[in-house]
Structures are given as structure tokens and as C-alpha cells.
N, C-alpha and C positions, 0 to 999 in steps of 0.2 A: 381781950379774948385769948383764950391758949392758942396753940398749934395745935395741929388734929394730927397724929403720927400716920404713917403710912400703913399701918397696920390696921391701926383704928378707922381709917378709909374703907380699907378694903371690908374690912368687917360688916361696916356698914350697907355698903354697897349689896354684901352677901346678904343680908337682911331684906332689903329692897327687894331682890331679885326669888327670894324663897316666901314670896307672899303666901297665908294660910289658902286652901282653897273655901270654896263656899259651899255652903250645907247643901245646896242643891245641887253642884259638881259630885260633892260627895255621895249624894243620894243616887246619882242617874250612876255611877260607878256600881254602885253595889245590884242595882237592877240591872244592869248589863249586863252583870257577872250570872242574875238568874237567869236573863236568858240565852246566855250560852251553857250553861252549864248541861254536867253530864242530865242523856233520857230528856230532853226538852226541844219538843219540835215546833215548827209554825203550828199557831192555832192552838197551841196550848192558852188556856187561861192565867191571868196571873191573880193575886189575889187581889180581894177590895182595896180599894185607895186607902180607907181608914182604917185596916190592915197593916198596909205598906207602910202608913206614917209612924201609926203607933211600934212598927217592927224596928222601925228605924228612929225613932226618937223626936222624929221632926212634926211641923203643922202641917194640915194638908194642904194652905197653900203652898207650902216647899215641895211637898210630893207632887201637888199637880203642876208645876214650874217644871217640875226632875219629865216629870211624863209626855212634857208639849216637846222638851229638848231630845228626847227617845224617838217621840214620834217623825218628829224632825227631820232625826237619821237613820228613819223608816226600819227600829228596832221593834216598836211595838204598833199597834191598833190599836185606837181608842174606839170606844161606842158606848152612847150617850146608856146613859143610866145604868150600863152593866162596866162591867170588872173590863180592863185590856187584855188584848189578848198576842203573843208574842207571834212577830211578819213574819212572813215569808222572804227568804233572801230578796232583797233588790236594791236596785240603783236609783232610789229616790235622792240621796244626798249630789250624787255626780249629777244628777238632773237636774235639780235648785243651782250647785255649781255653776254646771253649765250657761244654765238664763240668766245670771246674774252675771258673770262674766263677759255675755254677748250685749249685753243694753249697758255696762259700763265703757266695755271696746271693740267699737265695729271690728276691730282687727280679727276679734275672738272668733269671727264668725268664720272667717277663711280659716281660720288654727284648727277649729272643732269641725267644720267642714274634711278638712286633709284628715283629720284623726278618725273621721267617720269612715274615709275613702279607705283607709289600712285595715278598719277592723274588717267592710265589704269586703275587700279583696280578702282575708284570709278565711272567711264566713265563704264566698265562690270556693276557695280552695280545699277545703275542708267537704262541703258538697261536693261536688265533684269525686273523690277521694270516696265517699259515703255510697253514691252513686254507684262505681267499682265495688264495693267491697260487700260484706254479708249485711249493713244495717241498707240494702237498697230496696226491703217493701216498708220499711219504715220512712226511710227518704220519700218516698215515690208519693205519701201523700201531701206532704211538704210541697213536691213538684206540681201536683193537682190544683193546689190553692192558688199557684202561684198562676198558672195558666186560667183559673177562671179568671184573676183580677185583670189580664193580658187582655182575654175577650170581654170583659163589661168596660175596659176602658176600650177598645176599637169599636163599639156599638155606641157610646157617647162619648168621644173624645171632645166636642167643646164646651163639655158642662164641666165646670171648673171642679165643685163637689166631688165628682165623680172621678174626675182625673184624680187630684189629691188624694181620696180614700184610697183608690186601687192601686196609686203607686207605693205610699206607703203598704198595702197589703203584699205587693210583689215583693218585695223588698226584704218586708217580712218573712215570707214563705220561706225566701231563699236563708235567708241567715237561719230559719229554724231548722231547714234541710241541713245546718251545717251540723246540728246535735250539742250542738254549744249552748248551753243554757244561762251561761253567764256573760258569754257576747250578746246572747241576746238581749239582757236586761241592761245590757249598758248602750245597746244601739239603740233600746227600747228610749233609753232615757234622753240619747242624742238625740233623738226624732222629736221627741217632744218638745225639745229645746228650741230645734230647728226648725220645727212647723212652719212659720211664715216665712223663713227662706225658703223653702220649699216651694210654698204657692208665688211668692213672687218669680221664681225660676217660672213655672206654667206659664204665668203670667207673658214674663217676657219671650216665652216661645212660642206661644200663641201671638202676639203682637208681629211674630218676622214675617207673620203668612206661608209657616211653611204646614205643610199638610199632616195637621191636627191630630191623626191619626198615626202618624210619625211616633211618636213614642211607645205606643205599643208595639210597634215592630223594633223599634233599639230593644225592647225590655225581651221580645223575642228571641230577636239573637243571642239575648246575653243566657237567656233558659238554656237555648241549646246549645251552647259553647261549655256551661253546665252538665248538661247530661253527656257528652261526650264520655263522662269520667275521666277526661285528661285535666289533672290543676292545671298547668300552665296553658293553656286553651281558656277554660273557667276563667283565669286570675287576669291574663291580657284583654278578656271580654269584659272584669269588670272596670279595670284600669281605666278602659280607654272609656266607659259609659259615666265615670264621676270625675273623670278629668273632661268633660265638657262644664260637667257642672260646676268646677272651680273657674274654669275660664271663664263661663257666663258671671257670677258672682264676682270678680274681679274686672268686670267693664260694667259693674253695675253703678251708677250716677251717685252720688256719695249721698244725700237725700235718699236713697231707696235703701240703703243699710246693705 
């Protein structure tokens, strides 16, 4: 056999490494590129499938392979027997990240839990801040929501359902008071990630016996530490309220995740 020169090595190598892409790579590239493109907003239509394939060269099962991969990265909507139609900004892909992540390393869970803790506290800050300034009767009904889920959880604090919906909805209120539409779609996504952390927290705080109706008054204080319009009031109310919840989650029994 010859020698392979050094050249002829690397050559190779650069071969290896600049594999062609694939028609369907290719294809979701060029639909991307429609839906960002200039005058195109959520809820625009895009054209038929057998449109799309025939525009681009390909079969439609490659266009519909390109369209499951868009959808994926929650660029478009599909629906059944009509045309896609191009999403709405969101954090469906950090979402799928996220749950995938957490069921391959319980660790993730404490990692995306603290990442949750940072975006709350600047979502309080931000409120607060909101609260003080000219958007405060916009804020104000952000605060409204926030206070009924306060009182439907201290009229049923031991129905588990109940608890869970309203805490997520407080939660909610307040990151939406902060006017951040893109924290919100990415705490939207944490949440959903973290659902059953979540309810196991209930869970094990309901088990200490302590009085049930206990976290509607933490979720109290934390509103009106809120409305003071002081951030750093806001920001130390919500600190100290998701630094329990990392502590609970980290004496949780390695079996309970």
C-alpha cells in the first residue's frame, strides 16, 4: 500500500467534515427564510404542501419531513387538511429542551429551577418598576389576576388541583405585570417543564402540617412587596419565596426526582 502524505490526510479529513446537507435540511432553510421574511407575521398562511414541494424541487414526503422539523421549532402550525400557517414568537423548542434534559439529569432540575429563580426575580423587578411609572393601569390588571388566584387558593388550600392552578396563575400575573413578553414565553416554557416539580413541592408541604393556607399568605407578601414600586423590596420578596423552593427540592429523597 502507498503512504498517505499529510496533505492528502488532511484533505481528506476536510471531506469527512463538509458532508453535503440533506434535502430536507435544505428545504426547512428555505422555509425559514419565508417565514421571516420582509411583511410576514404570525397567522400568515403559507402555501399548499404540493405548492411548497413542487417550488422547491422535492416530494412531499421531504416537504412534509421539512414541515414536522419547523414545527418542532415552533416556526410554523400545522392543521389538518389546510395550508400551515407561520407561529406566533415562542419558546416551544426551550420547552422540549428543557423536559428532555430533566428526565435525562435529575441534576437539571435544580439547574432550570435556579434559572427560573433569576428570570422571577427580574420579572418582580421589572413590576415593581412598572408599578412606579406611567404603564401602572396596565400593570394594575396583571395585579387583579394575581390577587384573585391568592384568594381561590385560601378558600381551598387543600385541594391539590386548586393549589397548583392558582399558583401557577400567580406566578403568572406577576411575570405578565413585568410587560416582558418574552420572559414570559420562556417562564411559560419552564413551567411546563417543571409541572411535576411543582406539585410535588405542594405535596411535600402539605405533608409538614403546616397550615395549608400558608402559601397564599407567602404569595401575599410577595404582591405587596410588588406594589410598593420599590425593585429591590420586589426582588428580596421574590429571592427569599423561590429560595425555599430550591432548598425543598434539594432534601427531596433521590426516588422523588
Amino acid at each position: 500500500m502507498g503512504e498517505t502524505t499529510e496533505g492528502g490526510s488532511s484533505e481528506r479529513r476536510g471531506t469527512m467534515r463538509a458532508q453535503p446537507r440533506s434535502l430536507t435540511a435544505q428545504v426547512v432553510e428555505f422555509i425559514e427564510e419565508l417565514c421571516v421574511g420582509p411583511g410576514v407575521t404570525p397567522g400568515d398562511q403559507l402555501p399548499p404542501e404540493g405548492e411548497l414541494a413542487a417550488r422547491f424541487g422535492v416530494s412531499r414526503v421531504v416537504l412534509r419531513e421539512a414541515m414536522k422539523a419547523l414545527e418542532a421549532r415552533g416556526l410554523v402550525q400545522r392543521r389538518q387538511g389546510k395550508p400551515a400557517v407561520v407561529a406566533s414568537p415562542n419558546a416551544l423548542p426551550v420547552e422540549k429542551f428543557v423536559a428532555l434534559a430533566v428526565l435525562r439529569d435529575k441534576r437539571a432540575l435544580m439547574e432550570f429551577t435556579e434559572i427560573r429563580k433569576a428570570l422571577e426575580v427580574h420579572g418582580a423587578r421589572l413590576a415593581a418598576q412598572r408599578i412606579a411609572g406611567p404603564e401602572e393601569p396596565e400593570t394594575r390588571a396583571h395585579i387583579a389576576r394575581a390577587r384573585e388566584a391568592i384568594a381561590e387558593q385560601r378558600a381551598a388550600p387543600l385541594d391539590m388541583p386548586t393549589r397548583i392552578r392558582t399558583d401557577v396563575a400567580f406566578h403568572r400575573a406577576l411575570v405578565a405585570a413585568a410587560g416582558n413578553t418574552s420572559l414570559t414565553q420562556i417562564l411559560d416554557a419552564l413551567e411546563h417543564s417543571l409541572a411535576e416539580s411543582r406539585e410535588e413541592s405542594h405535596r411535600r408541604y402539605l405533608a409538614t402540617g403546616a397550615d395549608p393556607a400558608g402559601s397564599a399568605t407567602e404569595h401575599e407578601e410577595l404582591l405587596d412587596a410588588v406594589l410598593t414600586g420599590d425593585p429591590a423590596c420586589a426582588v428580596a420578596a421574590m429571592e427569599d419565596h423561590l429560595q425555599v423552593t430550591l432548598r425543598e427540592i434539594e432534601t427531596r429523597p433521590e426516588e422523588a426526582g
